[in-house]
Backbone as CSV, one residue per row, in Angstrom:
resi,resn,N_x,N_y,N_z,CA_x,CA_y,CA_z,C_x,C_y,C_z
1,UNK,17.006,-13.647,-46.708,17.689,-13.418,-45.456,19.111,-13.953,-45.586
2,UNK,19.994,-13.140,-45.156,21.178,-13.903,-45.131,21.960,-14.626,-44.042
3,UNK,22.578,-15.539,-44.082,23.470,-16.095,-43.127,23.797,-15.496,-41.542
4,UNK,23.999,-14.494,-41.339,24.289,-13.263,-40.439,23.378,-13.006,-39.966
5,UNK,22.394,-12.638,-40.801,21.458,-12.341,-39.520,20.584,-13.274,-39.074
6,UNK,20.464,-14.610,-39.913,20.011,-15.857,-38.804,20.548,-16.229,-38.076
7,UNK,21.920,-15.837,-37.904,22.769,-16.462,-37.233,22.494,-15.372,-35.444
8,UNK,22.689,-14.371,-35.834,22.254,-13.275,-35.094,20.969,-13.625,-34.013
9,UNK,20.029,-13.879,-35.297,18.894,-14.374,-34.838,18.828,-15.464,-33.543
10,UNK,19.234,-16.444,-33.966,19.357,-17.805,-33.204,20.456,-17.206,-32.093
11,UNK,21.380,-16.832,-32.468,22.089,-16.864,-30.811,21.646,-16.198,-30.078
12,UNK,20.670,-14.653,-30.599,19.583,-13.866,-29.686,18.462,-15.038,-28.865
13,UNK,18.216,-15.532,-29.700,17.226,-16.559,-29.063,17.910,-17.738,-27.878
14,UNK,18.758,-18.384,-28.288,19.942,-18.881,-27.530,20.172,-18.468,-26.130
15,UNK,20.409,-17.267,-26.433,20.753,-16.243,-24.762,19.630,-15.835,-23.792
16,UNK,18.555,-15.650,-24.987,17.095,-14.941,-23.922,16.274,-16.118,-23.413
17,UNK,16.563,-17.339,-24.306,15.446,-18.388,-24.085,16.163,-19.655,-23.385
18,UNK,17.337,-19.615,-23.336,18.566,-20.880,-23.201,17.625,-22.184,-23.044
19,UNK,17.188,-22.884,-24.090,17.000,-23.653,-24.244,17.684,-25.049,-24.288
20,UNK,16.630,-26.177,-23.763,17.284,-27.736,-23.260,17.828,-27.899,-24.534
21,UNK,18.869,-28.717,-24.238,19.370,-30.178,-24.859,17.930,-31.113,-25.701
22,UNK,18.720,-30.612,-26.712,17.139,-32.017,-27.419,16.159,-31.255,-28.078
23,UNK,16.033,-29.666,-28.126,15.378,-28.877,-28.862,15.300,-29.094,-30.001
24,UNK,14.051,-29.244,-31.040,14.404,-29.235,-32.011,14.209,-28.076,-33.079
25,UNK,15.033,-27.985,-33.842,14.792,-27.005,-34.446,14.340,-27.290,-35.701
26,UNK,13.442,-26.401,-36.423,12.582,-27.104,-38.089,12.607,-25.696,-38.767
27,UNK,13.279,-26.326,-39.676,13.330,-24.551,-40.894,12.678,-24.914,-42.445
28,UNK,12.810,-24.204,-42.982,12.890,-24.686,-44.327,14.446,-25.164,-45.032
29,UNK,14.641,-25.229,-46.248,15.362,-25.544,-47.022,16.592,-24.343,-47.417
30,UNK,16.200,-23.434,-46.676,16.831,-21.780,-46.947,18.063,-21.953,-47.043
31,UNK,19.140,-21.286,-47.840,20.313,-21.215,-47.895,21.082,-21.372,-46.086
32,UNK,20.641,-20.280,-45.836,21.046,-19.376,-44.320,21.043,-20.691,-43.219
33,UNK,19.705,-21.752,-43.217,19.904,-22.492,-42.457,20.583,-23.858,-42.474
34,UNK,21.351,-23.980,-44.117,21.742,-25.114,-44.553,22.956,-25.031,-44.310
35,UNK,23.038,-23.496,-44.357,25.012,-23.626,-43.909,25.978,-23.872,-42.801
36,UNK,26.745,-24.201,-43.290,27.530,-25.174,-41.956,27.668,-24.374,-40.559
37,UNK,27.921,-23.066,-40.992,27.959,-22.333,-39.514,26.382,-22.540,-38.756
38,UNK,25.743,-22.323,-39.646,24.356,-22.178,-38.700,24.395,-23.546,-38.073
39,UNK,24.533,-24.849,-38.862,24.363,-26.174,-38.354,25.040,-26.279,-36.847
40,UNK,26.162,-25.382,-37.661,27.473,-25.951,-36.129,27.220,-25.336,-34.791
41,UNK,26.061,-24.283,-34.795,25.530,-23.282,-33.903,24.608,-24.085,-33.073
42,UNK,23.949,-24.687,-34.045,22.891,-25.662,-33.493,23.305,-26.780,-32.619
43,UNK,24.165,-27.581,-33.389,24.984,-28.445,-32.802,25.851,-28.482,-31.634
44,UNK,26.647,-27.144,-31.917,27.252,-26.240,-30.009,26.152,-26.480,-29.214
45,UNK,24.995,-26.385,-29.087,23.896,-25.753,-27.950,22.940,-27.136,-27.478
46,UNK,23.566,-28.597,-28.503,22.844,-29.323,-28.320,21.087,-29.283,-28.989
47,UNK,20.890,-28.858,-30.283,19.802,-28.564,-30.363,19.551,-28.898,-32.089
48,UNK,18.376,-30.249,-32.225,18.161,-30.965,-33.102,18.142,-30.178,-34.038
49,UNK,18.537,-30.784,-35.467,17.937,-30.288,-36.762,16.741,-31.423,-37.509
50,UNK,15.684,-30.170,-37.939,14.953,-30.410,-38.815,14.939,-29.651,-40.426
51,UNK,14.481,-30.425,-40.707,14.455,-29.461,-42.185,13.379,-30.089,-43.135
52,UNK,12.668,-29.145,-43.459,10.913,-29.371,-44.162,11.601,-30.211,-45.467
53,UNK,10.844,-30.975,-46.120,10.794,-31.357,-47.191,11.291,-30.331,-48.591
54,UNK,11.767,-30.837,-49.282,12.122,-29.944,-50.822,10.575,-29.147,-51.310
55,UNK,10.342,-28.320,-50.949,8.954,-27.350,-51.859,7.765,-28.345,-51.013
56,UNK,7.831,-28.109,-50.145,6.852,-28.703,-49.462,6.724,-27.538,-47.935
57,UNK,5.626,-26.868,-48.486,5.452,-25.588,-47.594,4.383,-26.316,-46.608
58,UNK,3.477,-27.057,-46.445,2.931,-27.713,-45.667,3.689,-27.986,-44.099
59,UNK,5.181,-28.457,-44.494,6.156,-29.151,-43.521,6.334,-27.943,-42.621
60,UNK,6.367,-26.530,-42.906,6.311,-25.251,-42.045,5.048,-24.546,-42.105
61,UNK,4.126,-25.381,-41.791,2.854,-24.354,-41.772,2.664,-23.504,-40.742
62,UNK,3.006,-24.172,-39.724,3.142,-23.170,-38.369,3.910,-21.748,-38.359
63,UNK,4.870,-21.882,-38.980,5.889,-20.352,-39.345,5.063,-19.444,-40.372
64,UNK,4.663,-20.206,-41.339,4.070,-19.378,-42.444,2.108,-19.414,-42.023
65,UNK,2.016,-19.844,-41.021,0.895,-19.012,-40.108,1.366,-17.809,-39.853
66,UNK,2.375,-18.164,-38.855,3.044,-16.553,-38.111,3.092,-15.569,-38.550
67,UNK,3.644,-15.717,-39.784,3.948,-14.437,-40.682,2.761,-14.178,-41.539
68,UNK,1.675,-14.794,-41.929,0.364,-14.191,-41.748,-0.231,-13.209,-41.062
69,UNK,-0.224,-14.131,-39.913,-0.763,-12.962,-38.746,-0.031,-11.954,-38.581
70,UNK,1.334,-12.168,-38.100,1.994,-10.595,-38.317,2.458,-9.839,-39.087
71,UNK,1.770,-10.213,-40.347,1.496,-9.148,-41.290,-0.049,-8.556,-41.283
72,UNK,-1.088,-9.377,-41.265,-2.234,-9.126,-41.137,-2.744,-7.777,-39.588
73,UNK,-1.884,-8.495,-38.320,-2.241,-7.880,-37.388,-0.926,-6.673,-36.917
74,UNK,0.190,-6.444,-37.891,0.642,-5.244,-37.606,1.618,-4.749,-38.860
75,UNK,2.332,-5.442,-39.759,2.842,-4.546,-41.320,1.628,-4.164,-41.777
76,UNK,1.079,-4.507,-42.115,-0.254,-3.747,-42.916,-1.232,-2.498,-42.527
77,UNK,-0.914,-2.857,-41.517,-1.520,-1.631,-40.266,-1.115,-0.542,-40.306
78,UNK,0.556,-0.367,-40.690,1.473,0.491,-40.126,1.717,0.884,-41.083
79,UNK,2.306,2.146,-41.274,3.498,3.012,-41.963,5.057,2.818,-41.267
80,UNK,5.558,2.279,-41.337,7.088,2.338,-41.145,8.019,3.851,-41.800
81,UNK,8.796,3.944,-40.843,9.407,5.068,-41.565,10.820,4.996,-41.899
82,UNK,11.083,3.695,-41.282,12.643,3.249,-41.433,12.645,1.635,-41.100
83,UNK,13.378,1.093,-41.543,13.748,-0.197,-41.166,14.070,-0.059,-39.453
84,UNK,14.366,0.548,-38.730,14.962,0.432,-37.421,13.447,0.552,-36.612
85,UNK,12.679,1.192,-37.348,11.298,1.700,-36.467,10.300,0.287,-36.935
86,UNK,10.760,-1.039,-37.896,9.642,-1.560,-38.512,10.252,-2.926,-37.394
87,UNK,11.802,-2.756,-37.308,12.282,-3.927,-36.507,12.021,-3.678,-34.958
88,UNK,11.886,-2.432,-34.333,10.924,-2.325,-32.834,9.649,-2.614,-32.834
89,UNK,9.089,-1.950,-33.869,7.708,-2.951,-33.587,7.725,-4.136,-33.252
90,UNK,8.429,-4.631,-34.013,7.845,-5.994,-34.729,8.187,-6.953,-33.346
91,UNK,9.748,-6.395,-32.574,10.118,-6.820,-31.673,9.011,-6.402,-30.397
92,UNK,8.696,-5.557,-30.024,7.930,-5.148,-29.504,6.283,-6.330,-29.703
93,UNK,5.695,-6.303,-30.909,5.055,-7.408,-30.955,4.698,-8.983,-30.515
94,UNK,5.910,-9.382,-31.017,6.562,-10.196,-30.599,6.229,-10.896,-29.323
95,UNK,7.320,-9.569,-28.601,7.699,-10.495,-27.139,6.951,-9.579,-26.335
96,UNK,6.094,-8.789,-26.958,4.684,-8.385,-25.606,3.634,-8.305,-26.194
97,UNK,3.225,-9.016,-27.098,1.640,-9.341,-27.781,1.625,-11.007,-28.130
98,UNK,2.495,-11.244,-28.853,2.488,-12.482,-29.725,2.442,-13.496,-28.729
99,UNK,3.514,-13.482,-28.238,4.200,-15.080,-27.358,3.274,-14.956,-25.997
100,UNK,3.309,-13.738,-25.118,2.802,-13.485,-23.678,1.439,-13.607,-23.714
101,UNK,0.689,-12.902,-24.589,-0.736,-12.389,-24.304,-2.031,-13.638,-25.358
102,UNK,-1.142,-12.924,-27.010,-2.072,-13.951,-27.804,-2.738,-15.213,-28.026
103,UNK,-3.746,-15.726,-27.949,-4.531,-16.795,-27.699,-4.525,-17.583,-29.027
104,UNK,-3.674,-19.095,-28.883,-3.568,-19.458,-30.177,-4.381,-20.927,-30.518
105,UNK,-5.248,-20.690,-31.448,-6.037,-21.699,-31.819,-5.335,-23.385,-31.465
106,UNK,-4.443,-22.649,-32.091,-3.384,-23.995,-32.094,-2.833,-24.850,-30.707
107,UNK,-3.035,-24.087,-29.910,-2.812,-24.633,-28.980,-3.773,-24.290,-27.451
108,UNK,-4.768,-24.581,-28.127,-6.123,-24.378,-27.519,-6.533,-23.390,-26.536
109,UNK,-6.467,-22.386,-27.477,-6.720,-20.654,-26.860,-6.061,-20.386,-26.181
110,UNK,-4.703,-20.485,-25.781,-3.439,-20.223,-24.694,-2.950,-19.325,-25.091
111,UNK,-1.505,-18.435,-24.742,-0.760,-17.779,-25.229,0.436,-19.230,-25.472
112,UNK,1.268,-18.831,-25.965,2.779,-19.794,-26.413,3.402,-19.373,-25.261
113,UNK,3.303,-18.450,-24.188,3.497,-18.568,-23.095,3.311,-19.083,-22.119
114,UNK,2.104,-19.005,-21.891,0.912,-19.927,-21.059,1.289,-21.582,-21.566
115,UNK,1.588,-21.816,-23.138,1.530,-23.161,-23.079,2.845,-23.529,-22.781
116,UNK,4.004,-23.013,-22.554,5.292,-23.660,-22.316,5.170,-23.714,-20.806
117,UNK,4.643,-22.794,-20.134,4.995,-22.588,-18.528,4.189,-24.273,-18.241
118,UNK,3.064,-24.877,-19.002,2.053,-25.733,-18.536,2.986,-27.543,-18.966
119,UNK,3.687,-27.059,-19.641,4.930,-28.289,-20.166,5.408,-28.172,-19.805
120,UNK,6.049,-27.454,-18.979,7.365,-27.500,-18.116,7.272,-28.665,-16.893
């Protein structure tokens, strides 16, 4: 992934989710999130850095769950016919299956919806 479009990424998230002061954020070791712009993005918005250990995939198990499942429960499924049709899904997934509806072990059969509205 490059620089740009995490960057993309995060300020999409930024705008739809406007998240508190004190957020933290946890990536891996990735080029994209080590670089100073991304840091300084983080840092504008008030919003912690983390960063997993050197080759220590354990430290992001939660992300590399994610991308399990949404490969398991919709790339694999699918035929894509273009990159533009594989990035609506996926968006589509996402933010009206994944976060709203899906029941996550992890956080004791809730959606990640259901469990933020209950922390608030």
């Amino acid at each position: 992934m490059h620089k740009e479009l995490a960057l993309s990424a995060l300020r999409r998230a930024i705008t739809v989710r406007r998240p508190p002061a004190g957020l933290v954020h946890h990536a891996d070791r990735g080029s994209q999130y080590c670089s100073l712009d991304y840091q300084a993005e983080l840092r504008r918005h008030g919003i912690r850095i983390s960063m997993s250990g050197k080759g220590n995939c354990y430290d992001n198990a939660m992300v590399e769950t994610f991308f399990k499942t949404l490969k398991a429960e919709l790339v694999w499924r699918a035929a894509f016919q273009n990159r533009a049709e594989a990035t609506a899904a996926i968006g589509r997934y996402i933010d009206g299956f994944y976060n709203p509806v899906r029941r996550h072990l992890a956080l004791n059969f809730i959606s990640p919806l259901q469990f933020e509205r209950r922390a608030a």
